[in-house]
Every structure is written in C-alpha cells, then in structure tokens.
C-alpha positions as YAML, in Angstrom:
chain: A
units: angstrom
residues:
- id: 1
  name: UNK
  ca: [54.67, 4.84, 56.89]
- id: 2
  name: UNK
  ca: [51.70, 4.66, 59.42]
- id: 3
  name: UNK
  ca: [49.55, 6.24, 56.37]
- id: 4
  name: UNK
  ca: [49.74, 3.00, 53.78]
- id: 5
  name: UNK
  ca: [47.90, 1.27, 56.08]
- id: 6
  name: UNK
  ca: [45.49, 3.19, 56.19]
- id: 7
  name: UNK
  ca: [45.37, 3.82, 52.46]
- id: 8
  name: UNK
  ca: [45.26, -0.14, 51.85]
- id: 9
  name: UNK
  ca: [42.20, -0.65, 54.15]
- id: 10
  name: UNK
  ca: [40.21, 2.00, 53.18]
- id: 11
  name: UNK
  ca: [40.78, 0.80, 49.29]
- id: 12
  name: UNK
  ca: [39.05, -2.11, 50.16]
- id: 13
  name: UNK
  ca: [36.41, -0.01, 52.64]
- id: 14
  name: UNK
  ca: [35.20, 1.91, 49.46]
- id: 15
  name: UNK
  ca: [35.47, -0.88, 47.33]
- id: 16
  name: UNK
  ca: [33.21, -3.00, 49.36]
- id: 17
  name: UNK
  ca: [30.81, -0.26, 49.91]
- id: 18
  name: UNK
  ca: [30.89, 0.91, 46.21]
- id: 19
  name: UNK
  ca: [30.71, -2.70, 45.28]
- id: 20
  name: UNK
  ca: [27.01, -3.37, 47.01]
- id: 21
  name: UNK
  ca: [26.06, -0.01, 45.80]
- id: 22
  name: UNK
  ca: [27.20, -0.31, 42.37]
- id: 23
  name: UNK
  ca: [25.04, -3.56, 42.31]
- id: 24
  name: UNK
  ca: [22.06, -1.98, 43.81]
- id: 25
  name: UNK
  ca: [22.26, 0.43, 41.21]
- id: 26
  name: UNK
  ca: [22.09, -1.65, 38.79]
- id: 27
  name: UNK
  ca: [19.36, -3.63, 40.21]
- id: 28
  name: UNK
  ca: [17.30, -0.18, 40.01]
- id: 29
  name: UNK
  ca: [18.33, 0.69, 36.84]
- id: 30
  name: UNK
  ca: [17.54, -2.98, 35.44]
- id: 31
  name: UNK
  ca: [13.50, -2.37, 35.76]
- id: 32
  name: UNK
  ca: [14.16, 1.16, 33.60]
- id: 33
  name: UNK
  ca: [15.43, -0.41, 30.64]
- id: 34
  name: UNK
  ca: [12.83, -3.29, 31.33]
- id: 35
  name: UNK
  ca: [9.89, -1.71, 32.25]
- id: 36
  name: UNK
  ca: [10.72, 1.03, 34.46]
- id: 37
  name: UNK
  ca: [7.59, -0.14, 36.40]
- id: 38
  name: UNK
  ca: [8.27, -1.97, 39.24]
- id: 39
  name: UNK
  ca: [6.87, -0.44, 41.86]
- id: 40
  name: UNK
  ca: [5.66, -2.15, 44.89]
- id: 41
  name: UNK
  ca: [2.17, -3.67, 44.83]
- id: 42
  name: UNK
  ca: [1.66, -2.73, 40.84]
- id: 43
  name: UNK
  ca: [1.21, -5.45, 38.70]
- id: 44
  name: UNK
  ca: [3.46, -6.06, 35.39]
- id: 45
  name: UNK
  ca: [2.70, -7.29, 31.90]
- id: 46
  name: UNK
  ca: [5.71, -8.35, 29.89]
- id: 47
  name: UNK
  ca: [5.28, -7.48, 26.08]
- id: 48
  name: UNK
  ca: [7.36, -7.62, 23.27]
- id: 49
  name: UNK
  ca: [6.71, -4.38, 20.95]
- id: 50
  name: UNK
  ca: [7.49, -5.08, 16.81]
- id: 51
  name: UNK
  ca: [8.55, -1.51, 14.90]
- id: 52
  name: UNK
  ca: [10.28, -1.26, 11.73]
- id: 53
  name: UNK
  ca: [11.23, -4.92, 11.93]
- id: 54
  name: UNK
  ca: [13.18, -4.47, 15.47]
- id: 55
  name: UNK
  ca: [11.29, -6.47, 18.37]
- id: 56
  name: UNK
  ca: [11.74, -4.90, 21.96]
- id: 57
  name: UNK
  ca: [10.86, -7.06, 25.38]
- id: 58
  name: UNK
  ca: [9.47, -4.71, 28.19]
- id: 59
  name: UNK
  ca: [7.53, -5.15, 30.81]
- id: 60
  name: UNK
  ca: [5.04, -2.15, 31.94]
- id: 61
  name: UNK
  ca: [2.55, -1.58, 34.46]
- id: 62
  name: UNK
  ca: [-0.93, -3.86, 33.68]
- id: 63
  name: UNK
  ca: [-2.86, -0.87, 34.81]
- id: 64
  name: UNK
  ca: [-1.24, 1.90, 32.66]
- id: 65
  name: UNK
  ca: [-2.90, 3.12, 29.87]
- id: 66
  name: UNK
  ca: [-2.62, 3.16, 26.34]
- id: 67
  name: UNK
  ca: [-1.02, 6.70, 26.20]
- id: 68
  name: UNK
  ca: [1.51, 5.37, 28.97]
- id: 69
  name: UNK
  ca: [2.63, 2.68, 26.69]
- id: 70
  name: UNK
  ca: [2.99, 5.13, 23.73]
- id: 71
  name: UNK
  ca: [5.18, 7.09, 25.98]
- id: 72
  name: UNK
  ca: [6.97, 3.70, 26.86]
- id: 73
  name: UNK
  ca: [7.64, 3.20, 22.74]
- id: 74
  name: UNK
  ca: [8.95, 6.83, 22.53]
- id: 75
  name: UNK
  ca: [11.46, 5.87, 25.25]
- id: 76
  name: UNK
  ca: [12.49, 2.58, 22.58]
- id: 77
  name: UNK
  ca: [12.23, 3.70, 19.21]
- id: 78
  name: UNK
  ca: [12.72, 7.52, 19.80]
- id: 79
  name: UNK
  ca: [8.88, 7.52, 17.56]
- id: 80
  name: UNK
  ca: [7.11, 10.44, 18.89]
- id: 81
  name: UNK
  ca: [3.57, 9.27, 20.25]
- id: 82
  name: UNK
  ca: [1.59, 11.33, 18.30]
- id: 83
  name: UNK
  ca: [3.12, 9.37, 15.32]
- id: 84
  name: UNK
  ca: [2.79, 6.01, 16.18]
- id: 85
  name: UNK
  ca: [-0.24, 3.72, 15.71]
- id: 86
  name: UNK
  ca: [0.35, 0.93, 17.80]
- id: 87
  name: UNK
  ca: [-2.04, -2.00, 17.43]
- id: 88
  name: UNK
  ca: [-3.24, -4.71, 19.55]
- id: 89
  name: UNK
  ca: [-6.10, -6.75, 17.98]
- id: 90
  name: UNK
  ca: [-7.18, -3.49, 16.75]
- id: 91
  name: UNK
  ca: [-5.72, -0.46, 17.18]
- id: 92
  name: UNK
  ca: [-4.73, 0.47, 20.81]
- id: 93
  name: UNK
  ca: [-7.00, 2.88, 22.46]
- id: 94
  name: UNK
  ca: [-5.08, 5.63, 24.50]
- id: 95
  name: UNK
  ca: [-7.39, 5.95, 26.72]
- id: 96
  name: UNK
  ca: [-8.13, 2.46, 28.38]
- id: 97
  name: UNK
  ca: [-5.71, 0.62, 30.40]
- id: 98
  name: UNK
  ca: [-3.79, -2.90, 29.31]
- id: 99
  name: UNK
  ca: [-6.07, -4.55, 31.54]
- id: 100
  name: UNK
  ca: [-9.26, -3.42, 30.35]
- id: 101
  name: UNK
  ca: [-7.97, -4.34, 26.82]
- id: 102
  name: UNK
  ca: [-7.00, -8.23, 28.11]
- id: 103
  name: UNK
  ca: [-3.51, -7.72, 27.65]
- id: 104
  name: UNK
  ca: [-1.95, -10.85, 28.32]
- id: 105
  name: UNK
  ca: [1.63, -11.76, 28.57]
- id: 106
  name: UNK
  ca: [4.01, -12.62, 26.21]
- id: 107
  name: UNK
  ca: [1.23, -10.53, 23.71]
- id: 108
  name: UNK
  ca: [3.08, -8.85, 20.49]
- id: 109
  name: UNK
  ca: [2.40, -5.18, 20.12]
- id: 110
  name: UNK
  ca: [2.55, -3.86, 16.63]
- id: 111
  name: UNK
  ca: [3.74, -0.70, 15.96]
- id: 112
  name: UNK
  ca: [3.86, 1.36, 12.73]
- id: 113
  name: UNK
  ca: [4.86, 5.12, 12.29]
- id: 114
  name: UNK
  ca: [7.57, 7.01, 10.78]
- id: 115
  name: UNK
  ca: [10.01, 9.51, 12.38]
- id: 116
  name: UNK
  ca: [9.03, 13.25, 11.67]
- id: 117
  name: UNK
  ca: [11.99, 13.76, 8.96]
- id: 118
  name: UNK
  ca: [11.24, 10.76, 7.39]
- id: 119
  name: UNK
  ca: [7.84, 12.02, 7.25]
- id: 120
  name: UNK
  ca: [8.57, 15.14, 5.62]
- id: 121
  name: UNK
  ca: [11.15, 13.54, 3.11]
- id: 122
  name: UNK
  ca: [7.92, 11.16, 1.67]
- id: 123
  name: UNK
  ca: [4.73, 12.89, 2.06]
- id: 124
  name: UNK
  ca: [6.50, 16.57, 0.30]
- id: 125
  name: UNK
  ca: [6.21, 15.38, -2.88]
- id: 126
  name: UNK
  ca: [3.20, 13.67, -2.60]
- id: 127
  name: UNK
  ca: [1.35, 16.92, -1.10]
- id: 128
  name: UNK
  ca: [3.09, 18.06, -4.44]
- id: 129
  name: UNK
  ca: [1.25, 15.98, -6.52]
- id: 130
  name: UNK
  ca: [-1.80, 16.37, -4.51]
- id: 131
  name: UNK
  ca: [-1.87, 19.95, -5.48]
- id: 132
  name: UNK
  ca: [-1.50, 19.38, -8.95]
- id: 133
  name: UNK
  ca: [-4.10, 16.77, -9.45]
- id: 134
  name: UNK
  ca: [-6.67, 19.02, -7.26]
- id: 135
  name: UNK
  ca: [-5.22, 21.94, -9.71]
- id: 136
  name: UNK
  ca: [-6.23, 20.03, -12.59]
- id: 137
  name: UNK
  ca: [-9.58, 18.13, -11.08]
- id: 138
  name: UNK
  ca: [-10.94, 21.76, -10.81]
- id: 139
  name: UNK
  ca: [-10.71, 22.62, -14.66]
- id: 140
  name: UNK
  ca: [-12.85, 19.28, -15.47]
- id: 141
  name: UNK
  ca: [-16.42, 18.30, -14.58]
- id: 142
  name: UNK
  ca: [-16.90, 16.49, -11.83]
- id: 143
  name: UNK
  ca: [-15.88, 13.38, -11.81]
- id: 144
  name: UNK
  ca: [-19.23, 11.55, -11.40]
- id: 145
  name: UNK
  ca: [-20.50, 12.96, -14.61]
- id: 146
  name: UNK
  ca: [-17.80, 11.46, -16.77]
- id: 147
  name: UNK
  ca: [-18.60, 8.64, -18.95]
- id: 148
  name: UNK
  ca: [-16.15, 6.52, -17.58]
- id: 149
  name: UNK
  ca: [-17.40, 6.82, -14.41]
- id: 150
  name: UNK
  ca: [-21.43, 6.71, -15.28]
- id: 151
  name: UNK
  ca: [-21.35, 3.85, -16.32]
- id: 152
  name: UNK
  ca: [-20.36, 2.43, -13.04]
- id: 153
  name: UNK
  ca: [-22.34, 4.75, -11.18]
- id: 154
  name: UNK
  ca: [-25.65, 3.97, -13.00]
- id: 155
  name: UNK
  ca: [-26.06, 0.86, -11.62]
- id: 156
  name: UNK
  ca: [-26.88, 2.33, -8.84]
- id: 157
  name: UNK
  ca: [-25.57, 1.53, -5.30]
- id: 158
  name: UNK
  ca: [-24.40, -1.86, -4.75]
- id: 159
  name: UNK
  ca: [-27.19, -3.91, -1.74]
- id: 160
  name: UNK
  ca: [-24.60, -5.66, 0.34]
- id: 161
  name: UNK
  ca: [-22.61, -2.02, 0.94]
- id: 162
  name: UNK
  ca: [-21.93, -0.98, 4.20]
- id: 163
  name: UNK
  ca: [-23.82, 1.76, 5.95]
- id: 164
  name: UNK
  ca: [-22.47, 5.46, 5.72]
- id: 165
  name: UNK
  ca: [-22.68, 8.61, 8.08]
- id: 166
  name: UNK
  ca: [-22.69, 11.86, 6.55]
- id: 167
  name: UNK
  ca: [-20.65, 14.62, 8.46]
- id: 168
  name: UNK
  ca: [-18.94, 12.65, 10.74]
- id: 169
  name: UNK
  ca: [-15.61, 11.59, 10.55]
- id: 170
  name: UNK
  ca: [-14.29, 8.22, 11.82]
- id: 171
  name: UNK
  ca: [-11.48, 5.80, 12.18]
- id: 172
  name: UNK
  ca: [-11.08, 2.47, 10.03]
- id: 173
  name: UNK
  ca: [-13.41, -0.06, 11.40]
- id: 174
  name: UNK
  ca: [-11.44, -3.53, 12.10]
- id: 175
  name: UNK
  ca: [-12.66, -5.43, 9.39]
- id: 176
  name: UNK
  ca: [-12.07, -4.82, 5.93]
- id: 177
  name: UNK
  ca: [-14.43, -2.26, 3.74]
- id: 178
  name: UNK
  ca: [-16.40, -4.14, 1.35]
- id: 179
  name: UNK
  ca: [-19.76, -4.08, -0.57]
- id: 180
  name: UNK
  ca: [-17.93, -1.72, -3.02]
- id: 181
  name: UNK
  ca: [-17.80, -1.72, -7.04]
- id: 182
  name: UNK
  ca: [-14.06, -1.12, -8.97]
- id: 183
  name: UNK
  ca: [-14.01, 0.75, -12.41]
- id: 184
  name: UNK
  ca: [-15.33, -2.90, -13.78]
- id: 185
  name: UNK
  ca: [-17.93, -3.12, -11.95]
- id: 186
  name: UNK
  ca: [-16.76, -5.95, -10.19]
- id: 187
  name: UNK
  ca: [-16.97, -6.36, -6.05]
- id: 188
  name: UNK
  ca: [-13.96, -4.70, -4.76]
- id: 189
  name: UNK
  ca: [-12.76, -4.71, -0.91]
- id: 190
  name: UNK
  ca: [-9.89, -2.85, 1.01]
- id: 191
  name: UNK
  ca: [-8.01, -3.92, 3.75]
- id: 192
  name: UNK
  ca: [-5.63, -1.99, 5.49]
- id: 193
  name: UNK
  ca: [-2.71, -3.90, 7.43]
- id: 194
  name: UNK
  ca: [-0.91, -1.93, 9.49]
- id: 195
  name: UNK
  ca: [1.23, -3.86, 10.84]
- id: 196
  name: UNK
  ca: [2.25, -4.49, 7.38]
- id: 197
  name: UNK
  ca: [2.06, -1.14, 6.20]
- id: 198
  name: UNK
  ca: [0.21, -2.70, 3.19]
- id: 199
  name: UNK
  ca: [-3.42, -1.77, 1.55]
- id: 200
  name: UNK
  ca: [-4.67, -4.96, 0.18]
- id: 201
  name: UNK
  ca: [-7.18, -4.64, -2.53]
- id: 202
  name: UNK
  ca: [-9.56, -8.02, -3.26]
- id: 203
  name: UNK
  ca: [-11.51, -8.95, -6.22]
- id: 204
  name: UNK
  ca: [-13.35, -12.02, -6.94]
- id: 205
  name: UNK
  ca: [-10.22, -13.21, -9.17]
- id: 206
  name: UNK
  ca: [-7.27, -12.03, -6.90]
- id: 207
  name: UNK
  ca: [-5.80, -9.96, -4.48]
- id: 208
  name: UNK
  ca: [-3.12, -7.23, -4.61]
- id: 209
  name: UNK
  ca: [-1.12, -6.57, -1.64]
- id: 210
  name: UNK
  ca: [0.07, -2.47, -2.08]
- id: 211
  name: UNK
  ca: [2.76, -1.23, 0.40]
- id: 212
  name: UNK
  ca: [1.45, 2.31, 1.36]
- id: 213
  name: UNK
  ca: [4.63, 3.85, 0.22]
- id: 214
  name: UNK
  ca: [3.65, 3.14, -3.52]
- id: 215
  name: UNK
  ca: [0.58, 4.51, -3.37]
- id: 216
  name: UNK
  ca: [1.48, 8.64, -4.52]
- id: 217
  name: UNK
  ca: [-1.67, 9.91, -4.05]
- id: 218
  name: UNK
  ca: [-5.41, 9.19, -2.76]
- id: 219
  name: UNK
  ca: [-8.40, 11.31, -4.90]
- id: 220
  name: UNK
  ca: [-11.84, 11.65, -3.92]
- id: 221
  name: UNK
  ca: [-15.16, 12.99, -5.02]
- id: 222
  name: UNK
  ca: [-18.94, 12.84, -3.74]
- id: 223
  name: UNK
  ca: [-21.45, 10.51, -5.75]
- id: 224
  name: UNK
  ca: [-23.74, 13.48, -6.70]
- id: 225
  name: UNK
  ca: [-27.28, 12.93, -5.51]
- id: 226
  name: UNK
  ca: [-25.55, 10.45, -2.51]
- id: 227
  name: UNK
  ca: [-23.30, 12.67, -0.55]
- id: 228
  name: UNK
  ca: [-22.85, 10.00, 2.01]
- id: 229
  name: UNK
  ca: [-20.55, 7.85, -0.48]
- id: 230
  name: UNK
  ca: [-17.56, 8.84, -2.06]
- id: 231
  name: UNK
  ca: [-15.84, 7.70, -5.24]
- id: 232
  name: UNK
  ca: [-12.08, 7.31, -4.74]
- id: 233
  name: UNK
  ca: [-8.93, 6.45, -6.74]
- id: 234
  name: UNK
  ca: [-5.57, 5.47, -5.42]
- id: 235
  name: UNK
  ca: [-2.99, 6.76, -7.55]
- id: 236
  name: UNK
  ca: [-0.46, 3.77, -8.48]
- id: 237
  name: UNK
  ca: [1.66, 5.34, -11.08]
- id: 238
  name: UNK
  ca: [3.05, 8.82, -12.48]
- id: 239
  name: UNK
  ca: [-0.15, 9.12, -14.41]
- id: 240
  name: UNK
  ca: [-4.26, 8.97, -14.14]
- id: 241
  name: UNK
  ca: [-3.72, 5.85, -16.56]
- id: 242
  name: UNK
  ca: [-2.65, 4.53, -13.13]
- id: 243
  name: UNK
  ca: [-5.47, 5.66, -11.11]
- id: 244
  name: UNK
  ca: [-7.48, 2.46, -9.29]
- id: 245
  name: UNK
  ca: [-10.91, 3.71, -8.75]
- id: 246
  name: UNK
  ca: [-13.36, 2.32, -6.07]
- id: 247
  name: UNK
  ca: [-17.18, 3.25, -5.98]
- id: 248
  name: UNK
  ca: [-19.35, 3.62, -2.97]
- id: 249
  name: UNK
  ca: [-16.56, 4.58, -0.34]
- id: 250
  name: UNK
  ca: [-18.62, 5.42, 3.07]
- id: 251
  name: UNK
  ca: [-17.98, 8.91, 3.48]
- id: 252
  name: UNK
  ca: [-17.03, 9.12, 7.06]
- id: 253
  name: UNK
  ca: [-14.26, 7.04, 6.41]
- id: 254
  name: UNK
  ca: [-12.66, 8.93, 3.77]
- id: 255
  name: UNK
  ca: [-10.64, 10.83, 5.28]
- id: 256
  name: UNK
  ca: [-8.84, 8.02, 7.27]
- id: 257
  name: UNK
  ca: [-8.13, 6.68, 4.10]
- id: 258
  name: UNK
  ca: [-6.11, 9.40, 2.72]
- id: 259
  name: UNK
  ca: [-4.25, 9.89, 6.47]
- id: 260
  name: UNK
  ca: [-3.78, 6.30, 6.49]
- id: 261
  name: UNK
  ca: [-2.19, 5.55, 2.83]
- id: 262
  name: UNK
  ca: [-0.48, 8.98, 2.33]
- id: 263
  name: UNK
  ca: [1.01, 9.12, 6.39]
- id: 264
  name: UNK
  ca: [-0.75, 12.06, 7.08]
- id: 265
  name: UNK
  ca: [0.48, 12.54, 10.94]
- id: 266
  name: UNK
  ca: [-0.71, 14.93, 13.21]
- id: 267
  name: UNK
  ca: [1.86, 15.55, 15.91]
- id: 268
  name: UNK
  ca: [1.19, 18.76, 16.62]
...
C-alpha cells in the first residue's frame, strides 16, 4: 500500500521530465528536417528546391557551399550528388558558397537528374543504338563529304558564329548556341533548359521545344579542313530519315551536348 504512492508520483515525475525533453527533442530535430543548420552565430538562407515536379522548403547555412547543398538535396530526394545538376541562374557551382552566388531568400533552386536505375533503364538502349549507328557511320565516308551535307558546308562558315576552342572541353555557356546553319541552310539555335529537361531548337519560322527523353541519340563529326567545328545530328526517330542536323557546332562544346541530351552521368 505505501508503494502506489509512490508509483502515482513518480508517473507524473517522468512524465514531466520526459515531457520537456520530448519537446526539446523535437525542437532539435525541427532544424534537421529544415535545414539542419542552425548553429549558433551561422547565418541561414531559406530556399525552396524544385525536382521532378516536388518543391522542398529548407533552410541551409548562407555560407555553405555548392557541394554542401548537393549533399542537402541527396538528404531530400535520395538523388545522388554526382547526378544532379542543380541550377541557380546558371548552373550552381560546387565550389563557391550561397553567398558568393547572391543567394537570396525565398530563391527557387532547380534541380534536374535522374536516379541511377532510372538511368540505366533509359540510356541502355540508347548506348545500343549508339553502337550501331557508330557501327554503320564507319562503313560510309565521312559525313562531310556527302552531298547532302556539301552543300551546306560549301557555303562556308556562317560570320555571326560563335568562337570555338579546339582540344578543350567545356560546359554549356548560359545563353543559347547560335550563329549555326540546319540541313536548309537556314540560322538554327539550341537552347538547353534544364530545368525543363527540354532542348529547344529555333529557326527564323518557329521553335520546337524537344524533351531530352525523345531525343535517342546525338551523332557527330569534324568539318574536315575546320576541326574546331563539328557537324551534329540529333536523332528524333527510329531512323536517319529522322536525323536533325546542325552545322558549325563549337567543338569544345560537343561533348556536353551528347552528356546533356543522352543523361550521360558520371557518378563514379
């Protein structure tokens, strides 16, 4: 009898002490799924981060880097880091911090990336059909020696074309690539958005808006006799009937065209 008593108060003992530590425990674990940031004397930028059509509100440290907030994204999407290419007003350089880049808050981050499996499932059949084409390319001339093709190519390289740098390989600049002829010889320019996941393609008369996904395969060549530009086809059906050729591609951009349309990850 003199141990109920003592059983009732010390219910209440542990409740009330569990009670204030249950809420501080959630108080801690509030800035985790928030931020995770919020240390003393560190400043925090609240962003709200847009993947595969789900938005995420978080707030992270202002002076973390780009490679932080990658790791940050991981932590929401479950996208491995190396797979994701997230872009603010550009595309997001790992090594800089937020504030260098004028991260602001309330700014949208875009993100775009696949996981790995989903990955694999699209891009085996187009390395597929990559092989075959190459297969096939290697039986024919080359490609800037076909009539098709001359007559494009002889009239010569197009003034207003932007610059190219042999043997060196970089990223897509921020504004579109234009200057460039199609097989019509009409002014042709690429965009690549993104955040869309879309290559848009711009004439004079119109514009077609591609999701990347469509595109099977990417084909490229050197102009002979101007090394430093490419001629390049995007492969929009099963056959080469389908093939949309551009003329004049700046070589050291070429290959972040093809990684770019075809999801060519390195995460490895």
């Amino acid at each position: 009898g003199a141990e109920e008593p003592g059983v009732e108060a010390a219910g209440p003992g542990c409740g009330e002490e569990g009670g204030p530590a249950g809420g501080a425990g959630d108080r801690a674990a509030a800035p985790v799924s928030n931020g995770g940031d919020a240390e003393s004397g560190q400043e925090l930028v609240e962003l709200r981060v847009i993947w595969n059509k789900n938005k995420y509100d978080v707030k992270v440290r202002l002076d973390g880097t780009g490679a932080d907030l990658k790791q940050r994204i991981h932590a929401l999407t479950g996208l491995p880091p190396a797979m994701q290419k997230v872009m603010f007003k550009g595309l997001l350089p790992e090594e800089k911090t937020l504030r260098e880049i004028r991260v602001t808050n309330g700014a949208k981050i875009m993100v775009v990336g696949s996981t790995i499996n989903d990955v694999l499932a699209v891009n085996t059949p187009k390395d597929a059909a990559q092989q075959e084409v190459k297969a096939e390319e290697s039986k024919k001339e080359p490609l800037c020696r076909q009539k098709q093709h001359r007559k494009v190519l002889d009239k010569g390289k197009p003034d207003d074309v932007m610059p190219s740098i042999k043997g060196v390989q970089e990223h897509l600049p921020a504004v579109p690539l234009s200057g460039m002829y199609n097989k019509s010889g009409g002014k042709v320019r690429l965009t690549f958005k993104l955040e869309q996941d879309q290559l848009w393609i711009g004439t004079k008369e119109r514009t077609e808006k591609l999701p990347m996904g469509s595109i099977k395969n990417v084909v490229s060549e050197p102009i002979e006799g101007h090394e430093d530009y490419h001629m390049m086809a995007f492969q929009l059906g099963p056959t080469e009937a389908s093939y949309y050729w551009v003329y004049w591609v700046p070589t050291q951009y070429v290959d972040a065209i093809k990684d770019t349309v075809l999801g060519k990850w390195q995460y490895f």
